[in-house]
N, C-alpha and C positions, 0 to 999 in steps of 0.2 A: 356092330363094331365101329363102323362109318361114324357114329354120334358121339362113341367115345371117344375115338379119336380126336373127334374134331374138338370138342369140350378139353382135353387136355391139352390140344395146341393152342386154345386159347389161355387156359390156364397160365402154358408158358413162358406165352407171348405177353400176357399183364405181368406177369413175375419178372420178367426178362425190364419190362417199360417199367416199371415200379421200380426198384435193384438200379435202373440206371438214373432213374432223377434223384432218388436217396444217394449215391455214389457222385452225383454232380453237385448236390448241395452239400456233401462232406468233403470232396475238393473246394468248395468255396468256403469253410468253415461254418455252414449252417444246420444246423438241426433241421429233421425234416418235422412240417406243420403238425403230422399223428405224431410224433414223438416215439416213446420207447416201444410202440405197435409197429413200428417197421421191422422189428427181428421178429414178429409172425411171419415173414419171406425165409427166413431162417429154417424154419417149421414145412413149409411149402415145398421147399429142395426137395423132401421126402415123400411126399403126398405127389410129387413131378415124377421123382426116381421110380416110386411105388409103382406110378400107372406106365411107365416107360416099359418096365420089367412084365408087366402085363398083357402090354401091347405087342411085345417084343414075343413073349410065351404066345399066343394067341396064335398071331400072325405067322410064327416059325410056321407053326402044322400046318396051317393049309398051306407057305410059300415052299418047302423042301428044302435042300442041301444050300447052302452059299444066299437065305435069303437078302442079311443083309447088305450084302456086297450087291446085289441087284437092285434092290430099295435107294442104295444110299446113294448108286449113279443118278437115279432120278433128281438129287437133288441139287441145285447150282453151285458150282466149285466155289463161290464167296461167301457160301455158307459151311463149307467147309475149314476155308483159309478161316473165317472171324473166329470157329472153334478154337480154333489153333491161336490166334492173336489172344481171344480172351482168355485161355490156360496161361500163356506168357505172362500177360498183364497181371492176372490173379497172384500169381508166384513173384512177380517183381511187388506189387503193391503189398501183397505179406508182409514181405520184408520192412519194406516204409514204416507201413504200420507196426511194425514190430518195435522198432528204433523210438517210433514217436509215442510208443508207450512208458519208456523209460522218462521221459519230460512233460508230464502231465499234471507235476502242482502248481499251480497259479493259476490254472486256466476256469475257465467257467464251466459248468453242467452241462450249459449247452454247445459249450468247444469242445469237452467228452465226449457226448453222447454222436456230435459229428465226427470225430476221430474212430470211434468205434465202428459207428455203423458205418464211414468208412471204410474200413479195415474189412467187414465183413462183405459188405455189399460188393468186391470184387470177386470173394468167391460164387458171388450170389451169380452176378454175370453170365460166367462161364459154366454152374450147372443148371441156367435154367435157358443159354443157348443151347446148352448140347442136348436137355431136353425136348426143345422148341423143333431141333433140329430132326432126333427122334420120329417125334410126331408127324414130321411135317415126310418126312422120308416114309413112316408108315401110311400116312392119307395116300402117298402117291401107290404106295403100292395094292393097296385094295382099288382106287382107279384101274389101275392096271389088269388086277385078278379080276376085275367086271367087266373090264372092256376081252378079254379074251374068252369070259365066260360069252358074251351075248354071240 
């Protein structure tokens, strides 16, 4: 279980690093270098959720009652709060993008395709922290169920 986790915090964690440099060159008006393969992170969300839900099942049965409220103490309160910033952000940048859909003839393919992924890559943000966060709160806790195992 230890391997999977770990594999899907990394997973995350490049989902989360990927999501944010696409999300900085479509604030800067750039298309990102892969081009229209950046919404394969789009796809990813799911394959993150997937193993979250997994992790989450697994982990219930051996942790008992209130696992994840014990789990999530483990995890540092600024990983908490950026949840919470980047749900805000996602919902505010929606919006943006929502607006900036209406004014999109004249521009280029490649001023689209930044607008878009855009638009997306803020929801991408927030579920592949909270994923990231998931994982990272489940690792701690199988440390924990081995250190009281020994």
């Amino acid at each position: 279980m230890r391997l999977y986790i770990r594999r899907f915090t990394f997973f995350s964690g490049s989902g989360f690093i990927l999501s944010l440099v696409i999300h900085i060159l479509g604030l800067l008006n750039k298309a990102p270098f892969f081009g229209w393969f950046a919404i394969l992170l789009h796809f990813g969300i799911f394959v993150a959720l997937l193993g979250a839900l997994v992790a989450y099942l697994r982990l219930r049965q051996s942790g008992g009652k209130d696992f994840w409220k014990r789990a999530l103490r483990t995890c540092p309160a600024w990983m908490k709060c950026m949840l919470l910033v980047f749900l805000s952000y996602a919902l505010v940048n929606f919006f943006i993008f929502w607006n900036q859909l209406s004014n999109l003839s004249g521009k280029s393919s490649d001023e689209i395709m930044a607008i878009v992924l855009r638009g997306f890559s803020g929801h991408w943000l927030f579920f592949y922290s909270g994923t990231f966060l998931v994982f990272y709160a489940a690792m701690q806790a199988t440390r924990q169920t081995d250190l009281s195992k020994a």
